[in-house]
VOFI-479959 format. One record per residue: x, y, z of N, C-alpha, C, CB in turn. Coordinates in steps of 0.05 Angstrom, whole numbers, plus 5000, padded with zeros to 4 digits. Glycine has a CB too. Example, Ala and Ser with C-alpha at 12.3 -4.5 7.8 and 13.67 -1.06 7.14 Angstrom:
BEGIN
526448865156524649105156526449345156522649115181
525749555142527349795143525850015157528249885114
//
This chain:
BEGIN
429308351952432208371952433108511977433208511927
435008431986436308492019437408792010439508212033
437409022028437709272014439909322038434709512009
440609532033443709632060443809962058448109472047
443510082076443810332076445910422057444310412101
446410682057449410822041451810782063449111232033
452510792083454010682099455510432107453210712111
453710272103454810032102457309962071451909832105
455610112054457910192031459810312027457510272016
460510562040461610732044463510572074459511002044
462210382087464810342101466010112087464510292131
464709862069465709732049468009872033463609682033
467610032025469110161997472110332010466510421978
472410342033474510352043476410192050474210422055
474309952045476809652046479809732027475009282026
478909802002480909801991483509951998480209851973
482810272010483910492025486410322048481010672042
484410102067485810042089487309802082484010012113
486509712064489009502050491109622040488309322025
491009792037493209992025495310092031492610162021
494510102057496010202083499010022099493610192105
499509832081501609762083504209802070501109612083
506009782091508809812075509509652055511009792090
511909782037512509652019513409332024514209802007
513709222012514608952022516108712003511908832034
517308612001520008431995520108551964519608021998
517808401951517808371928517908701909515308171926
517308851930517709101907521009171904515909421918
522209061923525209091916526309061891526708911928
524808921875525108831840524008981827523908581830
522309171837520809351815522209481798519309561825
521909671774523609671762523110011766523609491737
525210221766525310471763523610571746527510541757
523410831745522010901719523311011703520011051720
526110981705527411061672528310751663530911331671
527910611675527810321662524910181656529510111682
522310311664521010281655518910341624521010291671
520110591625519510821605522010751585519511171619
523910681589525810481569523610321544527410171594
522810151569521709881561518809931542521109701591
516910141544514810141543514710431541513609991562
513010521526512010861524509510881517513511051503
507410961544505310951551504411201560505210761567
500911251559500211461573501611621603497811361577
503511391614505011551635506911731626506411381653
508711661604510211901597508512201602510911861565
506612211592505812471582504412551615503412461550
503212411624501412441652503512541672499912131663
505412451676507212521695508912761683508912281704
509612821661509513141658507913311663509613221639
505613331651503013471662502613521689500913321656
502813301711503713221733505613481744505112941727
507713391739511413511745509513831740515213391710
509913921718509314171707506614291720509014151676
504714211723503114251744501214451710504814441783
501114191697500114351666497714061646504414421639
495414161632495614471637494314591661494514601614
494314911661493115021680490115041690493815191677
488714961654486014971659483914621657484915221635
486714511664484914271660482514121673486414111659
481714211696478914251706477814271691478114411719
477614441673476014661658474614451638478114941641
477014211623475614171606473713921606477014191589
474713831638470713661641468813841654470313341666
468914101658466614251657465914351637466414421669
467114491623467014711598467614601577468814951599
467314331560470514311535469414521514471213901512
468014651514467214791496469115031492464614851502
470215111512472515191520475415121505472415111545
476014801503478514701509478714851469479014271523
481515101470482214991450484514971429480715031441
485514801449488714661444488814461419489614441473
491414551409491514381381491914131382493614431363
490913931373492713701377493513571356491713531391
495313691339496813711316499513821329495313901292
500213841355502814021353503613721387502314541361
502013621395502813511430503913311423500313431453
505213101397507813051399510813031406507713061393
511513331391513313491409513913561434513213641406
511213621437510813681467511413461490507813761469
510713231479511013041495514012971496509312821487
515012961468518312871471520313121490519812851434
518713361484520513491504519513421530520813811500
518113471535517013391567518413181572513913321573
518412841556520312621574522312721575521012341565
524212831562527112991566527713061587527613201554
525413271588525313401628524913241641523013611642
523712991644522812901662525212791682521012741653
527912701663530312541668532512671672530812391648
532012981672533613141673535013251691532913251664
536713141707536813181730537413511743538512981736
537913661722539013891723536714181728540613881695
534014051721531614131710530214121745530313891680
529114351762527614381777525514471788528314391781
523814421804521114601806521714821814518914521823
519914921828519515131844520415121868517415181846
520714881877522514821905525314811906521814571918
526514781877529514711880529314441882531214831904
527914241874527813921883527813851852524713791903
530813661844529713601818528213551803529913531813
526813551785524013381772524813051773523213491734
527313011763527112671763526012591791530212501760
527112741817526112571832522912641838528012561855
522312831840519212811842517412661812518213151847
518512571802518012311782518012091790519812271763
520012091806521111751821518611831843525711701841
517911981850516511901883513611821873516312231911
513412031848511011951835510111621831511312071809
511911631818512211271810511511071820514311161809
512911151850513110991872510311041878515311071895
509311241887506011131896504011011878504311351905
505511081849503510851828504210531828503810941793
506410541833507410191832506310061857511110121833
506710221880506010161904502610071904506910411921
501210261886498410301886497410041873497410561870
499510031849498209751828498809441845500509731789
500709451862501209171881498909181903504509181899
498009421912495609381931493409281920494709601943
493109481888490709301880490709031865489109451865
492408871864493208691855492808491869495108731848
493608521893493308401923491108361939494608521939
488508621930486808621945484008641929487308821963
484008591897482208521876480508301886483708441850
477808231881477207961878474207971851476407811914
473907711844471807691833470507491847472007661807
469007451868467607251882464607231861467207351918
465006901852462806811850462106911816461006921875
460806941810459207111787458007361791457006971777
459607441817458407751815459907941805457707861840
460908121821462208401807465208421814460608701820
467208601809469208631825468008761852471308781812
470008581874470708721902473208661916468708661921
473308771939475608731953476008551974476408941961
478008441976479308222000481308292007479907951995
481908202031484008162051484807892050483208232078
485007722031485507472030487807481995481907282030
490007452001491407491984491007311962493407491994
491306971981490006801959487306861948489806531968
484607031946483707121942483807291914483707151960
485307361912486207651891484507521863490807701882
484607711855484207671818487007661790482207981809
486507381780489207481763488807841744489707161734
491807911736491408181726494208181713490708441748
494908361688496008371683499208441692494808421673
501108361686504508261707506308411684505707771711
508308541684510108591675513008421677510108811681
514108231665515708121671518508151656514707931672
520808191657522508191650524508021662522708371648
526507881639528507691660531107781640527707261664
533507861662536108071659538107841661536608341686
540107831644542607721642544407821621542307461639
546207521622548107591599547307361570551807541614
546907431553547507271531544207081536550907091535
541407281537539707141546538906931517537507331560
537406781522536006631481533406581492537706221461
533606431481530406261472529406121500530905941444
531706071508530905901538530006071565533805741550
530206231554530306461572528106531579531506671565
526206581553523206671559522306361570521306801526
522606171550521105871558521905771597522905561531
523905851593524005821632522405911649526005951647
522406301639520806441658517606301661520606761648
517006321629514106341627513306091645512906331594
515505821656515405651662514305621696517605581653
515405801695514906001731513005971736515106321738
511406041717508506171721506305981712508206451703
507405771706505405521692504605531670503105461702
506205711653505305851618506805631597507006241609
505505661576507305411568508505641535504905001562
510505641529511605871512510005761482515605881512
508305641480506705611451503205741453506705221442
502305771479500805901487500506181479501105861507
497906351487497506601472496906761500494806601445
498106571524497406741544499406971556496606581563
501507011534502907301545504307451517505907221572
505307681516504807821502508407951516501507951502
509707881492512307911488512708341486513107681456
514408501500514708761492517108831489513608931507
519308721492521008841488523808601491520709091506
526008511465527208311477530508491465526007941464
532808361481534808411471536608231478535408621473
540208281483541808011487541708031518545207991472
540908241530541208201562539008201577542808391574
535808301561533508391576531308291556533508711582
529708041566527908021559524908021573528607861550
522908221567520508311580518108211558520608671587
515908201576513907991574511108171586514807691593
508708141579505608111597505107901601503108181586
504107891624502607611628500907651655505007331632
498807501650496507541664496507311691493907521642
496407391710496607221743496607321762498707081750
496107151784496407341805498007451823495407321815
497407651845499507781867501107491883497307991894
499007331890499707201905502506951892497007121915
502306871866502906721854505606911848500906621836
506107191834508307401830510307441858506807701821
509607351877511207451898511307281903510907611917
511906911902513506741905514906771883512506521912
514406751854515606701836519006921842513306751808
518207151847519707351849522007361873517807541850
520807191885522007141908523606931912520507151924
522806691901524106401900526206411876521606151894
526406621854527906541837529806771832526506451817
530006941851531707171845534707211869529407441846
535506971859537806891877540206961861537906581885
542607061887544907151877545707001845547107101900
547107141831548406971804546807201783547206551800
547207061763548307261734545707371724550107071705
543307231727540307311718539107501746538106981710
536707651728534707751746532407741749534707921747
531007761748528107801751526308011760527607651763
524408171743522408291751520308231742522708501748
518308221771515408251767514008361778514208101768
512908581762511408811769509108831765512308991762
506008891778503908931767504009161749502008931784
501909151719502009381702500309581717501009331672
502209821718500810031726497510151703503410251727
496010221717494210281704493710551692492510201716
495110741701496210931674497410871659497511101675
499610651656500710541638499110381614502210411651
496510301626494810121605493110321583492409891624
494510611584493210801571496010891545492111061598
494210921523496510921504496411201495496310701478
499411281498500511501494498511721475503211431482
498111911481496612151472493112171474497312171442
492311871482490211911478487711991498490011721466
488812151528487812241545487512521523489212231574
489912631504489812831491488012841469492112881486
488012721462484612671431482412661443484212331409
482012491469478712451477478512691491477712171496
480512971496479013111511479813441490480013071547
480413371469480813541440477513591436482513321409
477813891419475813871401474313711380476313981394
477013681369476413621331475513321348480413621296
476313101367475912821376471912771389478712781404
471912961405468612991420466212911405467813301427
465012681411463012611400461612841398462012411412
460212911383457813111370454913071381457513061337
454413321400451213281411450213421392450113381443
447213341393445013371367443613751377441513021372
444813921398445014201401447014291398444314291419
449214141398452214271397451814491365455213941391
451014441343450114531313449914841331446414351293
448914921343447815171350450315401364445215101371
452215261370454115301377456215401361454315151386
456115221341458915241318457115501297460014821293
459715681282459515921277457615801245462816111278
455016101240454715971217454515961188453615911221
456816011180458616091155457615751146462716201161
457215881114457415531106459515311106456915501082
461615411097464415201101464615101119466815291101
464315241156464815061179462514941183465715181203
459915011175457314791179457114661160454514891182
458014591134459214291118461214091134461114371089
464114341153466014081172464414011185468514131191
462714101195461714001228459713871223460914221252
458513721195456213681188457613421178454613891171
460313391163462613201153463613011181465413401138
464013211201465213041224463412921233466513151245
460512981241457912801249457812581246455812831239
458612421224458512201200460311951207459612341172
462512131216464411871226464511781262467811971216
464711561261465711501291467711471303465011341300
466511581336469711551354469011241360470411791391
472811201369472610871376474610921393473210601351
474010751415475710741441477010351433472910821479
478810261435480110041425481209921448482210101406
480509671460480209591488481609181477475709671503
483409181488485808951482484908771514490009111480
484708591515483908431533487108301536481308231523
487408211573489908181578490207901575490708291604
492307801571492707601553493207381570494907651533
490807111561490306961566487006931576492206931576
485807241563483207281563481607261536482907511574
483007331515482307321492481907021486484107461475
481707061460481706881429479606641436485306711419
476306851446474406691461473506621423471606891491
471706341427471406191396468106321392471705731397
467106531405464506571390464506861400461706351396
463006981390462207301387460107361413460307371353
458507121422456507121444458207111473454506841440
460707031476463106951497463907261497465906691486
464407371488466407591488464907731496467807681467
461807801492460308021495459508011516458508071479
458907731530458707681564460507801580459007401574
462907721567465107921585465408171584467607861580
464008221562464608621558462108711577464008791513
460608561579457608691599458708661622454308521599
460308421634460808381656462408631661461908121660
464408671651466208961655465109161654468209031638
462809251633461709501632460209561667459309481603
458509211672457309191698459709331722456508831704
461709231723463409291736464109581737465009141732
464509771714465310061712462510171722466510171680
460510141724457810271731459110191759454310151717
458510021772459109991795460910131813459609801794
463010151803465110271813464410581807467810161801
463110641797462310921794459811061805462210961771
457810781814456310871834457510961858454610691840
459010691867460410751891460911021900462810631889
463911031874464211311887462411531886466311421878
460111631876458311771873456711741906456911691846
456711511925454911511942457211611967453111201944
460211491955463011471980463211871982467311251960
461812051957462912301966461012381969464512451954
458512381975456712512006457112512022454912482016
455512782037455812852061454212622085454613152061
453712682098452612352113449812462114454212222152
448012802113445912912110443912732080446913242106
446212782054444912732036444912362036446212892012
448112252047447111932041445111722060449711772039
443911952077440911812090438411782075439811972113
438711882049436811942031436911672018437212212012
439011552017439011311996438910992013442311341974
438010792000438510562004440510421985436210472005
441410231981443810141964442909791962447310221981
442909731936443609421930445709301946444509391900
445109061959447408871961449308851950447008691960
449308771925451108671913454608881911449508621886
453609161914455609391904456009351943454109791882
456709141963456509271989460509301986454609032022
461509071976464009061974465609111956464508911978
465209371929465209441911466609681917463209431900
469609681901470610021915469510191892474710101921
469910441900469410681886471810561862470011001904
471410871839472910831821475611051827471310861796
475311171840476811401850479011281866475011591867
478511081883480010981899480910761890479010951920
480810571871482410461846484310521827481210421832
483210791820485710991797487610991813485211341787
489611101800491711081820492411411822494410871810
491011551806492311891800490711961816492112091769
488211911830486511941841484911811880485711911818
486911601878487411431904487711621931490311231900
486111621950487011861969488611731994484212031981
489611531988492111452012494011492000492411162025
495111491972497611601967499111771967498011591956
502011771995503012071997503412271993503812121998
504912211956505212431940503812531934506112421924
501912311911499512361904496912621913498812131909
496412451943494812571955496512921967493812341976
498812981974499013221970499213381952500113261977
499613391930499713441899496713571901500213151876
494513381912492013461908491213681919490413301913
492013621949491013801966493414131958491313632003
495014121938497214381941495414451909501914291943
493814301903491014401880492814401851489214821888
494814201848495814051829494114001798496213831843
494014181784491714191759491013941749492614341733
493613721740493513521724490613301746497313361718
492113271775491313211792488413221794492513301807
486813451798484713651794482913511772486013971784
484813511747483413491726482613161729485213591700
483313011735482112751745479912721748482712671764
480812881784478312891809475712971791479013181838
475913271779473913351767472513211747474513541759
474513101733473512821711471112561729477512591700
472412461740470712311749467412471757472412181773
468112681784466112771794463812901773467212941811
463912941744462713041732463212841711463113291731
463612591710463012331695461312121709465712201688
463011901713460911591718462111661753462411161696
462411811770461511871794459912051800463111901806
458112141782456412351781453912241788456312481757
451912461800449012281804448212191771445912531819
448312241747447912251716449011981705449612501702
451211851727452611601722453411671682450011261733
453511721671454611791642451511621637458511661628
449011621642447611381633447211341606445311361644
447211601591445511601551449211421550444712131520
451011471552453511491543452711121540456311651567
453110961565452610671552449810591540453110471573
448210781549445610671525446910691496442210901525
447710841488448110941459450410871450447911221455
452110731456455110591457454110381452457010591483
456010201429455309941415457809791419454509961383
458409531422461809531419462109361392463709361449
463109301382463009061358467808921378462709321301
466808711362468808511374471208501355467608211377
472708501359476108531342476608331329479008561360
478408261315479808001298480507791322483108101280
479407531318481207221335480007351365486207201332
477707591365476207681393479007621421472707391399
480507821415482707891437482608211434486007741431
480508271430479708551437476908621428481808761424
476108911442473508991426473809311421470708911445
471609441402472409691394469909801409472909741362
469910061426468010141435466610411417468810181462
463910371409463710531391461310751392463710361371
462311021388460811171391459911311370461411291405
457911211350456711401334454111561335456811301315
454511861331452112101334450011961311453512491322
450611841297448811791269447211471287451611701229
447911361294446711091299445611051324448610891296
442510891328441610871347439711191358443910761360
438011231377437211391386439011621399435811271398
438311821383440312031396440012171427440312271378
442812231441443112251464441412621473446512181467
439512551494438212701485439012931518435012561475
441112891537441813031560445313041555440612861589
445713251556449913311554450713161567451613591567
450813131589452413181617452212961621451413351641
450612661614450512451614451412251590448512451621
452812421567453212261539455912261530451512371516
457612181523458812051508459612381497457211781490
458112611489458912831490460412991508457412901486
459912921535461513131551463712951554460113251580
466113011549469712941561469712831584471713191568
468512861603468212741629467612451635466512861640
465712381622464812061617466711981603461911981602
468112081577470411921566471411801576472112011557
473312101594475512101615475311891638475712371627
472511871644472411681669472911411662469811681682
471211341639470011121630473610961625467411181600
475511141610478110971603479410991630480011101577
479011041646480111091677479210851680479111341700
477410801679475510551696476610321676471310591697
477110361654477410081632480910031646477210181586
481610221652485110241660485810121678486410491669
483710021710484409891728482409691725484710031753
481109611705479409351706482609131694475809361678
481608901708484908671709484308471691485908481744
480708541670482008351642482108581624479808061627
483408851629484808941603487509041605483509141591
488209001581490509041575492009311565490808881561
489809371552491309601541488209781532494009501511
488010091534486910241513486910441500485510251514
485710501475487010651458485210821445488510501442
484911121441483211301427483311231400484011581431
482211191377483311111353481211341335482910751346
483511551326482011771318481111671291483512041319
478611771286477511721246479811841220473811981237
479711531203481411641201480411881165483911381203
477911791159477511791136475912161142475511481124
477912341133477112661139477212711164474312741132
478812601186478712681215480412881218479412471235
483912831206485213011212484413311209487112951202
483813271176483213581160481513731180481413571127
479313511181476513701196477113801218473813551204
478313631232478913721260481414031261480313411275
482213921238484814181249482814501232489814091224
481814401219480114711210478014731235477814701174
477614561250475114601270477414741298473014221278
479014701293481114821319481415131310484914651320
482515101286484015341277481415571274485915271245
478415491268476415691260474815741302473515511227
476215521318474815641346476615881351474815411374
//
């Protein structure tokens, strides 16, 4: 097999960086704000861009090094969240600079929308191999589209037109309706950059309708709270030394012996017009193909942040030569984005807590490896989704931390990485439900 230094990768994996590097251009004129987006949809961005704004919490580094550490209720971050969107819109409400929060919201935004059209534009899947990047627009990979179409007195014809745009035919299962009313009707649908910026462009002429099409941001494909459960106590898969840890009174070594028993499930929605494959052997090709793809992207970045001392040490597969990091995909984490990237460098916690996530997850030399050995997925109803499943009880137990499904870090990465892969749609922490709450909130309240 043809081998390539670490360099030749490391100057690959900047493709994505220097595609990036362009100005905005026609079609984002349609994008939609983010208090008309957050209208429409209420997603892991609500809460991220508070955290964000607030520069909270303070120790969130901490808890992909330490979670042993983390110990925040998560019985009360509801609230928390509804007050936080409040602030977010508030125009009255300012940092530390005297600069409203709405607008350092809006700028935020702007480098994530901006981020999701680059990678939208500069995706490819060549061939049967892995994801990589192009400079060939026609090139791109379809990915999930946000569409909405604005008037007066919209109906039935309204969706059947748009979807018409796009070559969809409105009896099809290839888009996924979110939000309709008498003046605004919004839509998913899976296609590409290249195909969204004519559509957007050819049909958004003066007169009474509108049109938006926006790629889904990939914080957005994260469902509300559940960056907050996978990096909770009472949520953390259970390592087979963790026992030595928890205090040992009998009552809390019956919870912690009760919580062992059940499994976490990470809940992964395929973007639509990927699903409703007719056999169980189809679906699981595609979940390897993606899993192939999140390893990848997490080698990358693991080889893209050495020093050039240590990456003479390595040789690299072909195949990962045009493969970006995963770091440089996220969008919280992208280092050409203005805001973004100063936020980081002014040591921005939420920010931080990313960087650190990845670097001590699937960009780690450890790649999370026990984490997908010991991970099973089983396939959803009509297979337009799968459930990713982590149980301490099943299969060979994970026998290194720092590499399992135990440490927060691989979580954290791993739904980062499911967030900018372009056949999903959506994913979701789905806490147990049978004794999860109880156990978990006595396992908070006795740390």
């Amino acid at each position: 097999m043809k081998m390539l230094t670490v360099f030749a990768v490391i100057f690959a994996a900047v493709g994505l960086r220097s595609f990036s590097l362009v100005s905005a251009t026609d079609e984002r004129r349609y994008d939609l704000k983010l208090h008309e987006f957050t209208q429409i949809m209420r997603t892991g961005l609500d809460s991220e861009l508070a955290k964000i704004i607030h520069d909270s919490p303070r120790n969130a580094n901490a808890i992909a090094i330490y979670p042993y550490d983390d110990t925040r209720s998560m019985h009360v971050k509801r609230s928390n969240v509804r007050r936080r969107r409040m602030s977010i819109h508030d125009d009255t409400i300012t940092d530390d600079n005297s600069q409203p929060v709405s607008s350092i919201a809006e700028q935020v935004w702007e480098d994530i929308t901006q981020h999701s059209w680059n990678k939208a534009k500069s995706i490819q899947r060549y061939g049967h191999g892995g994801l990589s990047t192009t400079n060939n627009l026609k090139d791109a990979h379809p990915c999930p589209f946000l569409v909405c179409t604005r008037g007066h007195h919209l109906g039935r014809n309204s969706v059947k037109d748009t979807l018409a745009m796009f070559d969809i035919d409105e009896d099809d299962d290839q888009y996924v309706i979110v939000s309709s009313s008498s003046d605004e009707i919004c839509f998913i649908l899976s296609t590409t950059a290249h195909t969204a910026q004519h559509v957007v462009m050819d049909n958004n002429v003066e007169g009474s309708q509108h049109l938006v099409v926006m790629p889904l941001a990939d914080i957005s494909k994260i469902h509300v709270e559940t960056m907050d459960d996978v990096t909770s106590q009472g949520w953390t898969v259970p390592f087979h030394e963790e026992q030595r840890r928890v205090r040992n009174d009998e009552s809390t070594k019956n919870q912690t012996e009760t919580m062992n028993d059940w499994e976490r499930i990470l809940v992964v929605d395929f973007a639509p017009g990927l699903g409703g494959m007719k056999e169980e052997a189809q679906l699981l090709e595609v979940v390897n193909k993606m899993m192939g793809d999140v390893q990848d992207m997490g080698e990358v970045g693991w080889l893209t942040s050495m020093q050039k001392d240590e990456a003479e040490q390595f040789l690299v597969n072909e195949p990962i030569h045009h493969v970006p990091a995963l770091s440089d995909m996220f969008s919280l984490t992208s280092s050409i984005l203005p805001v973004l990237s100063t936020m980081r460098e002014d040591d921005n916690a939420r920010i931080q807590f990313w960087h650190v996530s990845f670097r001590n997850g699937l960009e780690s030399e450890h790649a999370c490896s026990e984490m997908f050995t010991t991970l099973f997925v089983k396939p959803r109803s009509d297979y337009f989704g799968f459930d990713i499943v982590f149980n301490p009880q099943d299969g060979p137990p994970a026998t290194h931390y720092e590499s399992s499904a135990s440490n927060p870090a691989c979580l954290v990465s791993l739904i980062a990485a499911l967030s900018v892969h372009p056949y999903v749609l959506s994913v979701e922490a789905n806490f147990p439900i049978y004794h999860g709450w109880n156990i978990a909130q006595k396992l908070d309240s006795a740390s």
